[in-house]
C-alpha positions in Angstrom: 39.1 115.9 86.2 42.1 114.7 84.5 42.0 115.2 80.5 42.3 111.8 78.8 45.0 111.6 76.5 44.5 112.0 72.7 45.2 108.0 71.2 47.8 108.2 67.9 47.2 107.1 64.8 49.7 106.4 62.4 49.6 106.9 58.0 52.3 105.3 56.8 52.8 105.1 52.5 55.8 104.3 50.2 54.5 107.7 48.0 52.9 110.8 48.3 50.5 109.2 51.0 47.5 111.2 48.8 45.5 108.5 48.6 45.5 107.3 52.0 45.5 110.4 53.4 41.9 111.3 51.6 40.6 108.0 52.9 41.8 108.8 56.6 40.2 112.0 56.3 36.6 110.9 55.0 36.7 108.3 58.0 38.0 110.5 60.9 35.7 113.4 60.3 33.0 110.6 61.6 34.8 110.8 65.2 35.7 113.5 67.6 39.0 115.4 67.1 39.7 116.0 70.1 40.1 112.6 71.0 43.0 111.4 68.8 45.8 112.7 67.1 47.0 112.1 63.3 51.1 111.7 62.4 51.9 110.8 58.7 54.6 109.2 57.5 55.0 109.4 53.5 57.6 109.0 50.7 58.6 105.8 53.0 61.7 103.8 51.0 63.8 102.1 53.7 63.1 99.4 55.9 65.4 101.1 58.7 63.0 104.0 58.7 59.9 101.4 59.1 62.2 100.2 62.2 62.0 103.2 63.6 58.3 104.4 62.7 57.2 100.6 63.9 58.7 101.7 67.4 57.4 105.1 67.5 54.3 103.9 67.0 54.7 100.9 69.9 55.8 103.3 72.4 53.2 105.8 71.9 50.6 102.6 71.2 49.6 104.2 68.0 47.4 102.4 65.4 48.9 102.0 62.2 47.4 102.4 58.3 49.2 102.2 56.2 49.4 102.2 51.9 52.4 100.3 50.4 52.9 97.8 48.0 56.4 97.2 47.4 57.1 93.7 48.9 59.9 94.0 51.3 58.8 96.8 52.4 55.4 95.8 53.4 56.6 92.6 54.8 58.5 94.9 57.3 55.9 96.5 58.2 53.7 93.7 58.8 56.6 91.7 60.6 57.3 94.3 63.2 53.4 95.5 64.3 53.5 91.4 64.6 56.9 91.4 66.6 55.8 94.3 68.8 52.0 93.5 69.0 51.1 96.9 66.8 47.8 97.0 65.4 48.1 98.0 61.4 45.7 97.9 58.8 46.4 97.7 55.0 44.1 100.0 54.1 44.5 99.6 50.2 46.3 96.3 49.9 43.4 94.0 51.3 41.6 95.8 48.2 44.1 94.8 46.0 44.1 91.6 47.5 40.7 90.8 46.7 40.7 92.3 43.1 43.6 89.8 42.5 41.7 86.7 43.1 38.5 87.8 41.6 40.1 89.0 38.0 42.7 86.2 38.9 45.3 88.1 37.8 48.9 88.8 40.0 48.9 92.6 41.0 52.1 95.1 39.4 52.9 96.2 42.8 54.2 99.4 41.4 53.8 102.5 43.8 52.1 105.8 43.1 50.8 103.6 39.8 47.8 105.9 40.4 49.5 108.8 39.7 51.3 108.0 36.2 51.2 111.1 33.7 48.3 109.7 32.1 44.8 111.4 30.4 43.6 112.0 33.7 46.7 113.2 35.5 46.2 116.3 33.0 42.7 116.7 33.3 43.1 117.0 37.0 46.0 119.5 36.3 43.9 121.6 34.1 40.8 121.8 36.5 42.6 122.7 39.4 44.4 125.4 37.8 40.6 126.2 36.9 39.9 126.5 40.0 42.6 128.9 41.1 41.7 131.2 38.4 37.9 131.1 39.1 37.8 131.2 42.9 35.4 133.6 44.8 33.9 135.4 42.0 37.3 135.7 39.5 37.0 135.9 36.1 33.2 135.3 35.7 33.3 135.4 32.1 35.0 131.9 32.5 31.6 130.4 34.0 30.6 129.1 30.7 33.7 126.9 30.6 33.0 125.5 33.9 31.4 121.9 34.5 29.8 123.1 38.4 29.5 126.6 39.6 28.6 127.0 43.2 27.0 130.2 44.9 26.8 130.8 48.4 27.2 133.1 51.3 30.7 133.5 52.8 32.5 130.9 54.6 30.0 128.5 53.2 32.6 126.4 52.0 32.8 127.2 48.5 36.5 127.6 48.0 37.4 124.6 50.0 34.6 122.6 47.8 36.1 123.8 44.6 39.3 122.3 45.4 38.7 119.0 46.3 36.3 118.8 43.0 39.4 120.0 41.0 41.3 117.5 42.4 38.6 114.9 40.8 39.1 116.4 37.5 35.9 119.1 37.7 36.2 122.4 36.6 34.4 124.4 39.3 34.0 128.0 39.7 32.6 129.6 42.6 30.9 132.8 43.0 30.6 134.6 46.6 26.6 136.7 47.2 25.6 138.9 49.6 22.7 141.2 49.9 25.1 144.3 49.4 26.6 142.5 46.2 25.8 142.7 42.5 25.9 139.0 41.4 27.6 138.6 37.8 25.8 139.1 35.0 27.2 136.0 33.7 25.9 133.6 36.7 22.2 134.1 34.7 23.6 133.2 31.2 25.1 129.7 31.6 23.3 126.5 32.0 21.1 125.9 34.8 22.2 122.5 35.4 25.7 123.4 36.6 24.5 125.4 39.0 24.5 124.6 42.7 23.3 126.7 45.7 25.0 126.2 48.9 23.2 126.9 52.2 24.0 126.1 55.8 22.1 126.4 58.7 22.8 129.7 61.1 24.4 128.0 64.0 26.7 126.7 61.4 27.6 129.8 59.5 28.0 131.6 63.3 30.9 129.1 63.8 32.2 129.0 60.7 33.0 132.8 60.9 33.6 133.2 64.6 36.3 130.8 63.9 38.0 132.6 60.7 37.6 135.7 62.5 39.9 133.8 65.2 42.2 133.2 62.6 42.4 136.9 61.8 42.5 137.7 65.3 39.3 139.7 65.1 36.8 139.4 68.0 34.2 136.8 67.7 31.2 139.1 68.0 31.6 141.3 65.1 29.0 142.3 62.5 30.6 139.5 60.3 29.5 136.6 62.8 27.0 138.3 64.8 23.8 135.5 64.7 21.1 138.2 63.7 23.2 139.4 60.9 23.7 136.2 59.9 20.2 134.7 59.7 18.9 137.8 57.7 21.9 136.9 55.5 20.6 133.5 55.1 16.8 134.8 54.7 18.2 136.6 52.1 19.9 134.1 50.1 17.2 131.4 50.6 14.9 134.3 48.4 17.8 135.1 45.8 17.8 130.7 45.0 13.8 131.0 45.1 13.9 133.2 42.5 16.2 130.9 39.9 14.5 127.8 40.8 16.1 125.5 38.3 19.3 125.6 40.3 20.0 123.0 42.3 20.5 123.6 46.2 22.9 121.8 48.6 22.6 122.2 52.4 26.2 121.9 53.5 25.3 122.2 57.4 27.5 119.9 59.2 29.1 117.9 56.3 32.6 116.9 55.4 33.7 118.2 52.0 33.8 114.7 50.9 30.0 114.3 51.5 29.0 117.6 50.3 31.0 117.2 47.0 29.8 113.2 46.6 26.0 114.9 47.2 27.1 117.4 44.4 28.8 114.7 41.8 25.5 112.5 41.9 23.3 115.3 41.1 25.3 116.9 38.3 25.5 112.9 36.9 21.6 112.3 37.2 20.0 115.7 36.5 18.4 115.0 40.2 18.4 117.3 42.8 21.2 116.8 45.9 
């Protein structure tokens, strides 16, 4: 059977595209990867290079989103996917749009206005260098300075969680536990509440470290991802949470960072569990 071809989509914005490019992800990872494929176009400044992205995107029949709110460039944008019968969406500008008439008030149409050098620009700087500093198990003294510690198994998505928190403006620490392992002293002296336990189910973690082991080029079956190894891991941890039961536990099986950190955010925010 023939293998259908992967459909194009287009992100197309004026400045660093990160916006965009977070709201893409958190939509896509509801579809299967397999069947499309993602080109970006960002730091966009000249209407000859929307030309030429415009007929890219017609000849390959791409859908486009795009994020840009400098006039003439937007208005080229618009006017070609209407001139060559392009699908685009304006993924933030209908928004911004809509804000406009409610607070009746004209938009400043500046770009990358999100990312002035502002109170929160620094506080993002400062928890992401956090972050760095207090990834898998560094520096555990520095718990007590965190606002959410997670614990988990390995490859349970702890480092990748930690980092797109930071980018929020959390200070997150993370701290790897295995059976073998010593946890830090330090995990049992800071407050409960910024604790979070991550767990994931074994089919999950089998895949999970098959593939890194892929990435190492490492065979697939080694103790590392071998399933009964991995469910007495599991068995393991499950006990080690039971036995701090104020901490707050997280299944991550199957969930897009964005999910599992959203699940994480509410319950730090309401004292409720995820």
């Amino acid at each position: 059977m023939k293998k259908a071809k992967k459909k194009v989509i287009y992100i197309v914005a004026e400045s660093t595209g990160e916006t965009i490019n977070r709201i893409a992800r958190a939509s896509l990872v509801q579809f299967n990867p397999e069947k499309f494929i993602v080109k970006k176009y960002f730091m966009i400044k000249d209407i000859k290079i929307i030309k030429e992205i415009m007929h890219k995107a017609h000849e390959e029949g791409a859908l486009i989103a795009f994020s840009i709110v400098e006039h003439d460039l937007r208005d080229a944008l618009i006017n070609e996917a209407e001139h060559l019968g392009i699908k685009a969406i304006d993924v933030i500008g209908d928004f911004i749009l809509q804000l406009s008439i409610f607070l009746k008030e004209k938009p400043m149409s500046i770009p990358g206005r999100q990312y002035v050098l502002d109170e929160d620009y620094f506080k993002r700087i400062e928890a992401i260098n956090f972050a760095v500093k207090h990834d898998d198990g560094k520096m555990p003294q520095g718990l007590k300075l965190a606002d959410i510690v997670l614990v988990g198994l390995s490859r349970t998505g702890k480092t990748p969680l930690s980092t797109y928190l930071a980018h929020q403006g959390w200070k997150v620490a993370n701290v790897p536990v295995h059976p073998d392992m010593e946890p830090p002293k330090e995990l049992f002296e800071i407050e409960t509440k910024k604790v979070f336990g991550l767990i994931v189910s074994v089919e999950s973690l089998v895949r999970l470290r098959e593939g890194r082991l892929k990435q190492l080029g490492l065979a697939p079956r080694a103790k590392y991802a071998d399933p009964i190894e991995i469910s007495q891991e599991i068995d393991w941890c499950n006990d080690f949470f039971s036995q701090n039961p104020k901490w707050r536990i997280v299944d991550v099986s199957n969930k897009a960072i964005e999910e599992a950190a959203a699940s994480i955010i509410r319950a730090y925010q309401t004292g409720k569990k995820p």
